[in-house]
C-alpha distance (Angstrom), angle and dihedral (degrees) to the residues before:
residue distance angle dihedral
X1 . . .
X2 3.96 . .
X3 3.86 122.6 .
X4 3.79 108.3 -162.8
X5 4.29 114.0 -170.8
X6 3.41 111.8 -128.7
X7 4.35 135.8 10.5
X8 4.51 91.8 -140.8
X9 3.60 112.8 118.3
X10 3.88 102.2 -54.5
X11 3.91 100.9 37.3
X12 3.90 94.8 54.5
X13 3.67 97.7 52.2
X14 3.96 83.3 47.8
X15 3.16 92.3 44.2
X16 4.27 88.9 52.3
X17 3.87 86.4 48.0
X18 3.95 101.1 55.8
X19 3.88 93.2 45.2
X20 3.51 88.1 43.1
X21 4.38 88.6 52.3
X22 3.80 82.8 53.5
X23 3.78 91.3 -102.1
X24 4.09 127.2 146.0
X25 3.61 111.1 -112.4
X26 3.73 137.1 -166.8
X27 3.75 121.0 174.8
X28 3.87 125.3 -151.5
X29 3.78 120.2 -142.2
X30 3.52 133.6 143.9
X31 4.14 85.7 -125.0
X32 3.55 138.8 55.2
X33 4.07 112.6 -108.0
X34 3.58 143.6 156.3
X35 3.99 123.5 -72.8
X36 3.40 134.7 -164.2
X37 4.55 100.4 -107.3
X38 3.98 99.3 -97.6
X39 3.78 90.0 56.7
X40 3.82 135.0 79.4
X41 3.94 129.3 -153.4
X42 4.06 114.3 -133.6
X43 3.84 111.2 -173.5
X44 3.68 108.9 -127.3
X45 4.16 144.7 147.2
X46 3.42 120.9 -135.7
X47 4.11 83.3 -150.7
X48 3.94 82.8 68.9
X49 3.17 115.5 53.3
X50 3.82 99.2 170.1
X51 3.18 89.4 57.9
X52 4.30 100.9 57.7
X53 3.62 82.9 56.4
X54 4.16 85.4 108.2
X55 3.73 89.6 52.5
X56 3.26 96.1 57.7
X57 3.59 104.2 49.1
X58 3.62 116.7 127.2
X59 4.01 93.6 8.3
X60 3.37 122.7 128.7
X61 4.21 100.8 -179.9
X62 3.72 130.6 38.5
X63 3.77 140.4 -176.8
X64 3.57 111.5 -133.7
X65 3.75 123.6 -149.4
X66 3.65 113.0 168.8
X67 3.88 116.6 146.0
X68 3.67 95.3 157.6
X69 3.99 105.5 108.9
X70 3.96 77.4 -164.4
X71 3.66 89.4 65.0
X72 4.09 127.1 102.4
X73 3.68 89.0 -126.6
X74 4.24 88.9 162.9
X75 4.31 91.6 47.5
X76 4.14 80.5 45.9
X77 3.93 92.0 51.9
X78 3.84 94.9 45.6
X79 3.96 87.2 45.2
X80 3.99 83.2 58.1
X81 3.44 100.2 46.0
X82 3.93 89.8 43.6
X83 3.79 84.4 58.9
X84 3.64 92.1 49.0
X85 3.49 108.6 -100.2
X86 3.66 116.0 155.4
X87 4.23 107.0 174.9
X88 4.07 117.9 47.6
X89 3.64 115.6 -177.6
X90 3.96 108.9 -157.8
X91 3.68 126.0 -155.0
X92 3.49 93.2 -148.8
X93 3.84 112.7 166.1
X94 4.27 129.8 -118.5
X95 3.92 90.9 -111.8
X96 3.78 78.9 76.2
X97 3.74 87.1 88.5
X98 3.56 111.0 -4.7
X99 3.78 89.8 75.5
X100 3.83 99.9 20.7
X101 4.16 80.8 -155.1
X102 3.65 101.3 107.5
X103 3.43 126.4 76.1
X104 3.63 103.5 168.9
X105 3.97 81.3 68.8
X106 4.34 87.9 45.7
X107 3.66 98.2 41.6
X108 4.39 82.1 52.2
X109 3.47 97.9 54.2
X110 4.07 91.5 46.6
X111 3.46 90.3 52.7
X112 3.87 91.4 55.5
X113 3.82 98.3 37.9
X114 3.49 98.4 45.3
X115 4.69 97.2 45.1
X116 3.62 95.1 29.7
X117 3.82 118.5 86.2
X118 3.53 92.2 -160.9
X119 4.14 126.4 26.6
X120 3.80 147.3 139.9
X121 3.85 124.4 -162.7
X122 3.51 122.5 -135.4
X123 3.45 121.8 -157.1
X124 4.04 117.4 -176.7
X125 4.02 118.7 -173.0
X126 3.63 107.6 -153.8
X127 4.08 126.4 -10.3
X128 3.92 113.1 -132.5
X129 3.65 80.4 -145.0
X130 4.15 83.6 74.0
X131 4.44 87.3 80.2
X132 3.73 85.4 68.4
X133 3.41 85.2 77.4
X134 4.13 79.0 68.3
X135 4.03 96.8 46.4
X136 4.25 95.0 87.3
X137 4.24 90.9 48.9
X138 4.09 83.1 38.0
X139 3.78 92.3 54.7
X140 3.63 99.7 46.5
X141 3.85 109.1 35.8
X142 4.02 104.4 6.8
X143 3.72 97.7 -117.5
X144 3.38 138.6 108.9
X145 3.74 124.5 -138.6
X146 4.07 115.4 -157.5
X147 3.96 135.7 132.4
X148 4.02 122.7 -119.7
X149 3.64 99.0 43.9
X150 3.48 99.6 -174.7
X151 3.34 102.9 30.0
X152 4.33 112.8 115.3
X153 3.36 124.2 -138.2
X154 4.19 128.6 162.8
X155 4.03 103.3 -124.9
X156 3.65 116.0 -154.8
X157 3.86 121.6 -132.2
X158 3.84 104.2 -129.2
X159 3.51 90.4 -135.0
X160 3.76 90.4 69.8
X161 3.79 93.3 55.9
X162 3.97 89.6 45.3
X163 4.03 81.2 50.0
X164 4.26 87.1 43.4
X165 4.03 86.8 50.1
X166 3.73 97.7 46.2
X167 3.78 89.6 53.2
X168 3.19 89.4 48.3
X169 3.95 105.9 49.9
X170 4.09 85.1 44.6
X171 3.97 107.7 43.9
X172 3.69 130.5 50.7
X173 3.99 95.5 -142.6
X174 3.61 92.2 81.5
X175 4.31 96.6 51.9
X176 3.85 119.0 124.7
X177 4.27 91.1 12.5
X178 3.33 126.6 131.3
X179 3.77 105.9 -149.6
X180 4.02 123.6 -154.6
X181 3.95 104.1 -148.2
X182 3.85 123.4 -156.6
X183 3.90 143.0 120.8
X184 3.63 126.8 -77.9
X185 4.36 93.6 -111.4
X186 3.27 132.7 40.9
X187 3.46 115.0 -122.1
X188 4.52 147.6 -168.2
X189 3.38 131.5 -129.8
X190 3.58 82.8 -118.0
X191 3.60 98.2 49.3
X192 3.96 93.6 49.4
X193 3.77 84.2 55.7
X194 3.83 86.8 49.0
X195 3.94 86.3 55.9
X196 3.68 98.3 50.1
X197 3.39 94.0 51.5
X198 3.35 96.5 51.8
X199 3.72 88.0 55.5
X200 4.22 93.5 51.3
X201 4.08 85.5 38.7
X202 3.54 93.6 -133.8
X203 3.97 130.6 104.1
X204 4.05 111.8 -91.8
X205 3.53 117.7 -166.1
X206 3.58 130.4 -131.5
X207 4.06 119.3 -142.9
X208 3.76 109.4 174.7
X209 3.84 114.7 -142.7
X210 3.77 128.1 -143.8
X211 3.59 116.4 -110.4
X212 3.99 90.1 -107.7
X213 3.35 89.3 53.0
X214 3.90 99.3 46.8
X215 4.38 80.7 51.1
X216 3.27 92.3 60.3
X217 4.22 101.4 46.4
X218 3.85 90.6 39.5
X219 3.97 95.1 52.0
X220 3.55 91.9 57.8
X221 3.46 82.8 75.5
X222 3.79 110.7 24.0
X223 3.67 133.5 33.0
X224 3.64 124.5 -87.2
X225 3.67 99.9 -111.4
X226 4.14 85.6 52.0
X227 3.50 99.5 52.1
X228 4.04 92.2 45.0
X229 4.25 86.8 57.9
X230 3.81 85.3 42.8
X231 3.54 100.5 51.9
X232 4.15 90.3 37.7
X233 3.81 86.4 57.9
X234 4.00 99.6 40.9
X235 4.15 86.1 53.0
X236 3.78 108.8 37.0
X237 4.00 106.8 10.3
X238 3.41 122.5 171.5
X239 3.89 129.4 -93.5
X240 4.07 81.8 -104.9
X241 3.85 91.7 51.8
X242 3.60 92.8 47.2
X243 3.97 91.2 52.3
X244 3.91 125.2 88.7
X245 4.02 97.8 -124.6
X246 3.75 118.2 -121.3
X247 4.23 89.1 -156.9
X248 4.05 87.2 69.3
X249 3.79 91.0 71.0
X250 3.89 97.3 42.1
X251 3.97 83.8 57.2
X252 3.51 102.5 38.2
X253 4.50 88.6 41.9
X254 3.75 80.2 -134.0
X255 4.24 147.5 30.9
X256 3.20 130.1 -46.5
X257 3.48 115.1 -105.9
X258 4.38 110.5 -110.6
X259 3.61 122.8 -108.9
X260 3.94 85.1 -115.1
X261 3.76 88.2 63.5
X262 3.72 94.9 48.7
X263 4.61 84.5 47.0
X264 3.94 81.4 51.6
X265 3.59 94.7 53.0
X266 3.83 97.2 44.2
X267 3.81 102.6 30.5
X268 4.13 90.0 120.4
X269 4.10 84.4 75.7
X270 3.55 93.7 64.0
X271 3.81 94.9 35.2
């Protein structure tokens, strides 16, 4: 059996792929939701481990998503492995070593390298998923608001790292790797805005924010700390940031889907 942590926009479509490859499924969240038939939903939170020990029962793989520094991520492993679960896929993230500045993100992937018997990291760069964050100001005024305007970046379609994950928990090419994650083209702000409105076939408009105010939209959603690392990445990333990765072929066994694809397939939220 596979446990996969969390049903948002990268455990359902893993979720999807495991039943669909025949494989028992249960999913982890601290609500109730909607599966695909095949899979079952056990209430658990990752902030008590103890008490996903029923979850867990009888698996022997699990996809780990836990981007809570507050989170016991080492009592969590040894609750796994207690279980008996031998493979953990990680969704880590590429600040891991692009920055070398976080060691919530380090001190995660030791824990899983060093108690698992069998793991691969994933690290994604940016989510394509992140320009839904334009679809409300999109729908009602046809512009997008972001800061950086010019700066490229190659977002990843989360479907590709639910696609990266489910190769991973189901084929032993992909054990021990750490796997950089991001889309095939780098890409603006202004040129993802470009894309969308391609898609609706009407003219968006791009207003580029200041930094302060990009802070103060982004933390109504995320905490401080998160949106400072965001925002240093989206303005000065790194060489490695900035560079289409060759490792999201090798564990996807073919290219990334485009950011245009992933506009095509969600245009109805900007409608």
């Amino acid at each position: 059996m596979i446990v996969v942590t969390g049903t948002g926009n990268i455990g359902r479509p893993l979720i999807e792929s495991l039943v669909a490859a025949g494989q028992e499924v249960t999913a982890v969240s601290r609500r109730p939701t909607t599966l695909p038939d095949g899979a079952r939903h056990a209430s658990g939170d990752l902030a008590d481990p103890a008490g996903l020990a029923p979850a867990l029962e009888g698996a022997d793989r699990m996809f780990l998503m836990a981007p809570d520094p507050t989170l016991p991520v080492a009592e969590l492993v040894r609750t796994a492995r207690s279980a008996g679960v031998e493979r953990i896929v990680l969704l880590s993230s590429q600040r891991a070593t692009s920055r070398g500045d976080d060691p919530f993100l380090a001190g995660l992937e030791r824990t899983v390298t060093t108690e698992a018997p069998e793991w691969t990291v994933l690290r994604p760069g940016g989510f394509a998923s992140n320009a839904l964050l334009w679809a409300e100001s999109v729908r009602s005024a046809r512009t997008v608001r972001a800061p950086f305007g010019d700066v490229p970046l190659p977002p990843i379609d989360p479907a590709d790292i639910a696609a990266a994950a489910a190769a991973a928990l189901l084929e032993d090419a992909h054990l021990g790797r750490h796997y950089t994650l991001n889309g095939p083209e780098a890409l603006t702000p202004r040129a993802q805005t470009a894309a969308i409105a391609a898609a609706l076939g009407e003219d968006v408009r791009f207003v580029e924010q200041t930094r302060e105010e990009a802070f103060a939209e982004l933390s109504q959603f995320w905490p401080p700390a998160v949106v400072d690392r965001t925002l240093d990445a989206l303005g000065t990333p790194t060489e490695d940031e900035r560079t289409p990765s060759p490792d999201t072929a090798l564990a996807l066994g073919r290219s990334p889907r485009t950011f245009d694809d992933w506009v095509a397939r969600h245009v109805g939220a900007f409608s």
